[in-house]
PyMOL CGO cylinders between C-alpha atoms (Angstrom):
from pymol import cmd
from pymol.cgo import CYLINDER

trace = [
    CYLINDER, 1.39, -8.00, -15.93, 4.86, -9.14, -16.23, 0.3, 1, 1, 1, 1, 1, 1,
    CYLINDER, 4.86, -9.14, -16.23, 6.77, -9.64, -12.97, 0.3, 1, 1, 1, 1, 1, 1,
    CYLINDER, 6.77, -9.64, -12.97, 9.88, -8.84, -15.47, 0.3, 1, 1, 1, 1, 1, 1,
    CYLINDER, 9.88, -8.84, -15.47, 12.15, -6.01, -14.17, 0.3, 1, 1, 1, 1, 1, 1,
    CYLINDER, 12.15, -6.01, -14.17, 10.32, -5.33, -10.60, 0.3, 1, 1, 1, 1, 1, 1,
    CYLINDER, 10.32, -5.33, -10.60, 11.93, -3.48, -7.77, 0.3, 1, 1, 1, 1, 1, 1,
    CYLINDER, 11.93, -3.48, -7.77, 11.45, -6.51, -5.66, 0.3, 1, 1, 1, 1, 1, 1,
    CYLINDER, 11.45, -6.51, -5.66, 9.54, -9.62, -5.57, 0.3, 1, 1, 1, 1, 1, 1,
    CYLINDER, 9.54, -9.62, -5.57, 5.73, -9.22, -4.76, 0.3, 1, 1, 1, 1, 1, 1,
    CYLINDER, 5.73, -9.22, -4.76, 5.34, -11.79, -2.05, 0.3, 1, 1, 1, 1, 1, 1,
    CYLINDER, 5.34, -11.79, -2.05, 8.03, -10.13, -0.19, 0.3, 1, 1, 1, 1, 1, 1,
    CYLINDER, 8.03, -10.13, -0.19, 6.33, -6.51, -0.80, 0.3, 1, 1, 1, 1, 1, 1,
    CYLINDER, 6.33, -6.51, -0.80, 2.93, -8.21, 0.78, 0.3, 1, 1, 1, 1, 1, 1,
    CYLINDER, 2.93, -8.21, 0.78, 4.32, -9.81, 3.19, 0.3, 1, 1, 1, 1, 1, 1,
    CYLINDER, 4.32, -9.81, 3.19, 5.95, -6.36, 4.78, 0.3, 1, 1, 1, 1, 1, 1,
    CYLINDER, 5.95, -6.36, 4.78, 2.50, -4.72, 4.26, 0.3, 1, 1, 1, 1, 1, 1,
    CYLINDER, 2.50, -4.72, 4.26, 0.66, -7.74, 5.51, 0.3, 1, 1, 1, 1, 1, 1,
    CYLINDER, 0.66, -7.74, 5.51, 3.10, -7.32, 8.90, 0.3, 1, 1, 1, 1, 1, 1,
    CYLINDER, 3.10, -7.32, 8.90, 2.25, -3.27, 8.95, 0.3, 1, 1, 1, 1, 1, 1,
    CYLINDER, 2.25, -3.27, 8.95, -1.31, -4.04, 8.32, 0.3, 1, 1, 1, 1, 1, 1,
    CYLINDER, -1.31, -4.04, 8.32, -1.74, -6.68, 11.43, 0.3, 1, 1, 1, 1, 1, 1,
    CYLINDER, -1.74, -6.68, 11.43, 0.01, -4.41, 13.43, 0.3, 1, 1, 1, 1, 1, 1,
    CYLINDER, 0.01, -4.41, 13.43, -2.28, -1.66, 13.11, 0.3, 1, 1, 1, 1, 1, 1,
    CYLINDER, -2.28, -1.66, 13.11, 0.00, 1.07, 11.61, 0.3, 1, 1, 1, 1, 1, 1,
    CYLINDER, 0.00, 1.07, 11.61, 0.94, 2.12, 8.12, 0.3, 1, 1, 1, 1, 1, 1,
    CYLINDER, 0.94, 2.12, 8.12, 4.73, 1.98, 6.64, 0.3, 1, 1, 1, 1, 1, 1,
    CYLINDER, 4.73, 1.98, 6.64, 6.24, 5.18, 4.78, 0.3, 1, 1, 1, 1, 1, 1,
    CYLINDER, 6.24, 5.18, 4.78, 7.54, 4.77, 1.61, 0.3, 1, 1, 1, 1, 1, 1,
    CYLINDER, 7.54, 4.77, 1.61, 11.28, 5.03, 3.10, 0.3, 1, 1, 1, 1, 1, 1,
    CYLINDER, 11.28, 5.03, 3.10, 10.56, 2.42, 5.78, 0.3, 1, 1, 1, 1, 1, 1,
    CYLINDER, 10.56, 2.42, 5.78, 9.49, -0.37, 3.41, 0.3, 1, 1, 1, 1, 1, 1,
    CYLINDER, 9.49, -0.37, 3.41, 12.21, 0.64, 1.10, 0.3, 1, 1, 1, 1, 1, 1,
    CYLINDER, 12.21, 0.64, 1.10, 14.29, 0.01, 3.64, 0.3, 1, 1, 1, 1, 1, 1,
    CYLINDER, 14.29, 0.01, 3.64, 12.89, -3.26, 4.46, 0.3, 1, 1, 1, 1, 1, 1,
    CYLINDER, 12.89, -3.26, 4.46, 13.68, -4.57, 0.77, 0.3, 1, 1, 1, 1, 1, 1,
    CYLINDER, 13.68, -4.57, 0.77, 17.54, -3.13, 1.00, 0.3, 1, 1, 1, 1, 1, 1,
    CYLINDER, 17.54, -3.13, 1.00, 16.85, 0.02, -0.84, 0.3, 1, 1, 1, 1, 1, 1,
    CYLINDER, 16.85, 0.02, -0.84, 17.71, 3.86, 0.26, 0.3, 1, 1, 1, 1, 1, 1,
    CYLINDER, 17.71, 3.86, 0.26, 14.35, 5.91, -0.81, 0.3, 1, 1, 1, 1, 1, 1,
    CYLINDER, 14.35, 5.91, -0.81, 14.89, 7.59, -3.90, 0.3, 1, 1, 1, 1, 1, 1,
    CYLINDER, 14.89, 7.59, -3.90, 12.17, 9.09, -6.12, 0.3, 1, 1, 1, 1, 1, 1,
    CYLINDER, 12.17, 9.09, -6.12, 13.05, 6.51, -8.93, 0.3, 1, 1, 1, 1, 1, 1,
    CYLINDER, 13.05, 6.51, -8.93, 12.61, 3.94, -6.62, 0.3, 1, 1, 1, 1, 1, 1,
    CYLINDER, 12.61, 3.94, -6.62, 9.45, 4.88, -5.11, 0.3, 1, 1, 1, 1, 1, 1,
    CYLINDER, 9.45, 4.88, -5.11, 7.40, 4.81, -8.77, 0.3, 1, 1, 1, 1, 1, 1,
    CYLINDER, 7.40, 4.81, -8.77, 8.87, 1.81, -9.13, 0.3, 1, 1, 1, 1, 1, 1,
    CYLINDER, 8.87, 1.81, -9.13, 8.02, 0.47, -5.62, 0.3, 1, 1, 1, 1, 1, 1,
    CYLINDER, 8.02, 0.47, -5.62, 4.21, 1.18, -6.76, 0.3, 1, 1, 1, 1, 1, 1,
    CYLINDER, 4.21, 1.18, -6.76, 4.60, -0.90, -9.74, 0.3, 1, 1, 1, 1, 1, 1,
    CYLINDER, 4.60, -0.90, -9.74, 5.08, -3.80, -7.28, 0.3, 1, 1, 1, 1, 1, 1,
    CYLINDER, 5.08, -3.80, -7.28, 2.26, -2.65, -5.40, 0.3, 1, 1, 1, 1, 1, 1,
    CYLINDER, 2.26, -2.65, -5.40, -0.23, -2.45, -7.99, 0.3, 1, 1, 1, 1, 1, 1,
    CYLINDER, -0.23, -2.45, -7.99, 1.24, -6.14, -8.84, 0.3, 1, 1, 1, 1, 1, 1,
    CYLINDER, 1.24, -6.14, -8.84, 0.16, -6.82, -4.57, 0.3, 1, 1, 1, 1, 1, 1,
    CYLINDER, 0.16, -6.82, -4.57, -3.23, -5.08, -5.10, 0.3, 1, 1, 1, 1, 1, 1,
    CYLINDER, -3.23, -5.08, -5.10, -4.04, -7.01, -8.28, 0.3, 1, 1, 1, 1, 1, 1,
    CYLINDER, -4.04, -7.01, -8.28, -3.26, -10.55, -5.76, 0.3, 1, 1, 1, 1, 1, 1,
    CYLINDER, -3.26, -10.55, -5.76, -5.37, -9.02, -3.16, 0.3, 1, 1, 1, 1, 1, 1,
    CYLINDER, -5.37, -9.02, -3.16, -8.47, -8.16, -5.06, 0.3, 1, 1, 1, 1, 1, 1,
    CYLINDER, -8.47, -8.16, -5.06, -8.49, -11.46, -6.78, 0.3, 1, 1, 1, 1, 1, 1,
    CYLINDER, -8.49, -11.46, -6.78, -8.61, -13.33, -3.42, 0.3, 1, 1, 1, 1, 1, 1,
    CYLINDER, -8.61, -13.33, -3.42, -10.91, -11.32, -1.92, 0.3, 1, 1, 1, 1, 1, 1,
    CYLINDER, -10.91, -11.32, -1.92, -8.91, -9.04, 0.31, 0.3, 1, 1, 1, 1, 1, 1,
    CYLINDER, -8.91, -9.04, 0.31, -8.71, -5.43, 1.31, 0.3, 1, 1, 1, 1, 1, 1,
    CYLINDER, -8.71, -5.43, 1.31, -6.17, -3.11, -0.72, 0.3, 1, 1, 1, 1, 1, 1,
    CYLINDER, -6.17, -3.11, -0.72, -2.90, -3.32, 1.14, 0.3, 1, 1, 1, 1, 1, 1,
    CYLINDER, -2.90, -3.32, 1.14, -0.56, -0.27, -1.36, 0.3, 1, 1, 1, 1, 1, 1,
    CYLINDER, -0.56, -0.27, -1.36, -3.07, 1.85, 0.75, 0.3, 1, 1, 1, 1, 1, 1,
    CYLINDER, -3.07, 1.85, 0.75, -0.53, 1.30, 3.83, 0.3, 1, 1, 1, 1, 1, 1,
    CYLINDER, -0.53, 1.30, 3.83, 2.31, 2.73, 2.08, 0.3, 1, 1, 1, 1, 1, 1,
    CYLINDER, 2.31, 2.73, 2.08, 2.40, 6.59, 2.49, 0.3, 1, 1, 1, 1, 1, 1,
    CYLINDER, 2.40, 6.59, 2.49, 4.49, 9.82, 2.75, 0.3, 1, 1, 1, 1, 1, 1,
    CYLINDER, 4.49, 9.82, 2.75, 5.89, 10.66, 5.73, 0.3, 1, 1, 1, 1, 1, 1,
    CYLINDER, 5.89, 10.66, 5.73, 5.26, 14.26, 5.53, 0.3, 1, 1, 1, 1, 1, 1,
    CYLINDER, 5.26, 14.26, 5.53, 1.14, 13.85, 5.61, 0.3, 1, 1, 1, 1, 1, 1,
    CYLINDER, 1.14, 13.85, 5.61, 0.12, 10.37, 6.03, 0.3, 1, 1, 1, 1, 1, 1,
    CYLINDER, 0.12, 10.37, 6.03, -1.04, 9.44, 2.83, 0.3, 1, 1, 1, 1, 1, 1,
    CYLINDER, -1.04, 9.44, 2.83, -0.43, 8.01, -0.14, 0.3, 1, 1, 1, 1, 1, 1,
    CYLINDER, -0.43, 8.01, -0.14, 1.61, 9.44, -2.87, 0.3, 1, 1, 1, 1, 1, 1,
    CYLINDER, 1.61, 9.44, -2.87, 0.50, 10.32, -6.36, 0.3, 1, 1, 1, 1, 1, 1,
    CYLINDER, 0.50, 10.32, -6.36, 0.42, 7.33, -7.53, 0.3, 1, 1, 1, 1, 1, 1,
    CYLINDER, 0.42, 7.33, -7.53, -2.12, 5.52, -5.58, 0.3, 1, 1, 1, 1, 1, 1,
    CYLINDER, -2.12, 5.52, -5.58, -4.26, 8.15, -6.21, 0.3, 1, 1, 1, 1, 1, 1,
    CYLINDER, -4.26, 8.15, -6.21, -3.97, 8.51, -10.12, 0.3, 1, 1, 1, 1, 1, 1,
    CYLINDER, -3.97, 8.51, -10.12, -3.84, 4.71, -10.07, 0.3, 1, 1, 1, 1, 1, 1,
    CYLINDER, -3.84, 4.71, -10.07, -7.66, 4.44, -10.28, 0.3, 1, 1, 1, 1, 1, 1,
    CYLINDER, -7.66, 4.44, -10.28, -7.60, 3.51, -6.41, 0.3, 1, 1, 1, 1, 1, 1,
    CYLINDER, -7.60, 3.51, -6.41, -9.80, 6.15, -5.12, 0.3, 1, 1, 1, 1, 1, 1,
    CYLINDER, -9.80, 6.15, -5.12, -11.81, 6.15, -8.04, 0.3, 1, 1, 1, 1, 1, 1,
    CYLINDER, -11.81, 6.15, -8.04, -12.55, 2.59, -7.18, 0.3, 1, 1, 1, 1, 1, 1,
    CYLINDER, -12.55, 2.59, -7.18, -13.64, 3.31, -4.22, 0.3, 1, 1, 1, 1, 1, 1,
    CYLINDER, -13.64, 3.31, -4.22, -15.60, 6.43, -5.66, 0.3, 1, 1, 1, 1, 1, 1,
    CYLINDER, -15.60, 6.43, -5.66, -13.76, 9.26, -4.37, 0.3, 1, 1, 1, 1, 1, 1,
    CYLINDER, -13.76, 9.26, -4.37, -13.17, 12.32, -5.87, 0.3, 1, 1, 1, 1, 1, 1,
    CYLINDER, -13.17, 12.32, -5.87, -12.22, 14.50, -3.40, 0.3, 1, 1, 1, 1, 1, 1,
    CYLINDER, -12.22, 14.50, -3.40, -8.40, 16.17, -3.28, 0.3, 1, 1, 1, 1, 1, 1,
    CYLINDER, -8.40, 16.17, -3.28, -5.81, 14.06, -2.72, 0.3, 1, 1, 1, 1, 1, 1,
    CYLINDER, -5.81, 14.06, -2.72, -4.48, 16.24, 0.02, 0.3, 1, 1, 1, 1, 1, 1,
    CYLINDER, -4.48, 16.24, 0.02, -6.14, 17.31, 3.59, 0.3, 1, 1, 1, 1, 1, 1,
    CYLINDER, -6.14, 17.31, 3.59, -8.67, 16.48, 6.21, 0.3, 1, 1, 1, 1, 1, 1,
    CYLINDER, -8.67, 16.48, 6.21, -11.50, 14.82, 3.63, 0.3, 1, 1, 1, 1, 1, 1,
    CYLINDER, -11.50, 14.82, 3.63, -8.54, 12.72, 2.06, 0.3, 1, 1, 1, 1, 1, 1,
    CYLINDER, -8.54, 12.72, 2.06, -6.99, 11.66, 5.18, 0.3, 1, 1, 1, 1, 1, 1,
    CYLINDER, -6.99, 11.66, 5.18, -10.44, 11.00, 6.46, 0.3, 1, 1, 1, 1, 1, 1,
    CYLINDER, -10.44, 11.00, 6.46, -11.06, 8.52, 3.35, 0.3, 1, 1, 1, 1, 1, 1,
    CYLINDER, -11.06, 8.52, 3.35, -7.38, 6.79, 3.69, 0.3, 1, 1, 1, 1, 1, 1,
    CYLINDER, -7.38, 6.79, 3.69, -7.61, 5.85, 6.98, 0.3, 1, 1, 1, 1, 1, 1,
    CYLINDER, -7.61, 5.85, 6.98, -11.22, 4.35, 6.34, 0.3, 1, 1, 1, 1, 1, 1,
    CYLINDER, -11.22, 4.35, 6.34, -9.54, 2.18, 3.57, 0.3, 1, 1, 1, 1, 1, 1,
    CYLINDER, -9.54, 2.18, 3.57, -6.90, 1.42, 5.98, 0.3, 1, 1, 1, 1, 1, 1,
    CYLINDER, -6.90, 1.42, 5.98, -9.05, 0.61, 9.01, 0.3, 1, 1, 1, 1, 1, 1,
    CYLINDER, -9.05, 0.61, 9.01, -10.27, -2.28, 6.62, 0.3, 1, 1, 1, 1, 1, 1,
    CYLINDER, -10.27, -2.28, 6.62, -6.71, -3.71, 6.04, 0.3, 1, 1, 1, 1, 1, 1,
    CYLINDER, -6.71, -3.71, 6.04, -5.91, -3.16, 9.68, 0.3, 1, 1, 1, 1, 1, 1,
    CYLINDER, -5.91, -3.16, 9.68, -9.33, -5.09, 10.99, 0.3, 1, 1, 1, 1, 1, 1,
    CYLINDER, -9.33, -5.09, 10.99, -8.93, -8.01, 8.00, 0.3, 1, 1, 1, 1, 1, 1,
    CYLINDER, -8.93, -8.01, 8.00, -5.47, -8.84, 8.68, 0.3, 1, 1, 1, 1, 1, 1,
    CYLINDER, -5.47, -8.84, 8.68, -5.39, -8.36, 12.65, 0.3, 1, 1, 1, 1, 1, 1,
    CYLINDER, -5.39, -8.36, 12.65, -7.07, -12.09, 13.15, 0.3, 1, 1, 1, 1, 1, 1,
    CYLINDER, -7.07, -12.09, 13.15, -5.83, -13.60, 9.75, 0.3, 1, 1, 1, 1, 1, 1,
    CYLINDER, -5.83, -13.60, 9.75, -1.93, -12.93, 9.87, 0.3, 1, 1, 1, 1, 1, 1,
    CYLINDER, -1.93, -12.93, 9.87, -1.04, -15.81, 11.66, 0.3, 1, 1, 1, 1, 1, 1,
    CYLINDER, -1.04, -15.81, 11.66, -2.43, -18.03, 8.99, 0.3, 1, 1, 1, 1, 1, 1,
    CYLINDER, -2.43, -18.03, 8.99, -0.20, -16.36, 6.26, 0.3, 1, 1, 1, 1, 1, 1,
    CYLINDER, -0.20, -16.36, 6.26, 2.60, -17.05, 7.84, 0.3, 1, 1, 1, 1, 1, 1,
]
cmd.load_cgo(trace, "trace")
């Protein structure tokens, strides 16, 4: 995938989710916006996932949880559209709504996994 034309540069997008993810807590879509100098904007959210698909692909080649998991609507908790049509959940063999109790139950399982990997390991990254 070509870097070309992204939002903002990967390594800054993981290293904001790598942060959220040590901490325990997930980051809206507005908040890490924010964090990169953007307002939120619809535009800018779709392409804020093309940079996270580009921090997912980095992840999954070294062996890592999913981090674009951490980066959800404010309204609900959970990831937008995106992630979900993105083949994530079907990864992960879900095929459950993308809304509600089941979902939220399966997001914050995927989460729990970025949360527990990166709470000893993000001193090392830095």
């Amino acid at each position: 995938m070509s870097l070309a034309g992204l939002l903002a540069d990967p390594a800054e997008v993981r290293a904001h989710l790598i942060a959220a993810a040590a901490s325990g807590e997930p980051i809206t879509y507005s908040e890490l916006l924010a964090a990169l100098g953007h307002s939120f904007s619809r535009p800018r959210m779709r392409a804020l996932c093309k940079v996270l698909a580009v921090v997912d692909e980095k992840a999954a080649a070294l062996g890592e949880p999913e981090l674009a998991v951490l980066v959800v609507r404010q309204s609900d908790g959970l990831p937008g559209q995106g992630w979900w049509v993105d083949d994530a959940a079907m990864i992960h063999g879900y095929e459950g709504l993308w809304e509600g109790p089941q979902a939220a139950k399966f997001i914050r399982r995927l989460q729990r996994q970025a949360f527990e990997y990166w709470a000893t390991r993000h001193c090392e990254e830095r």
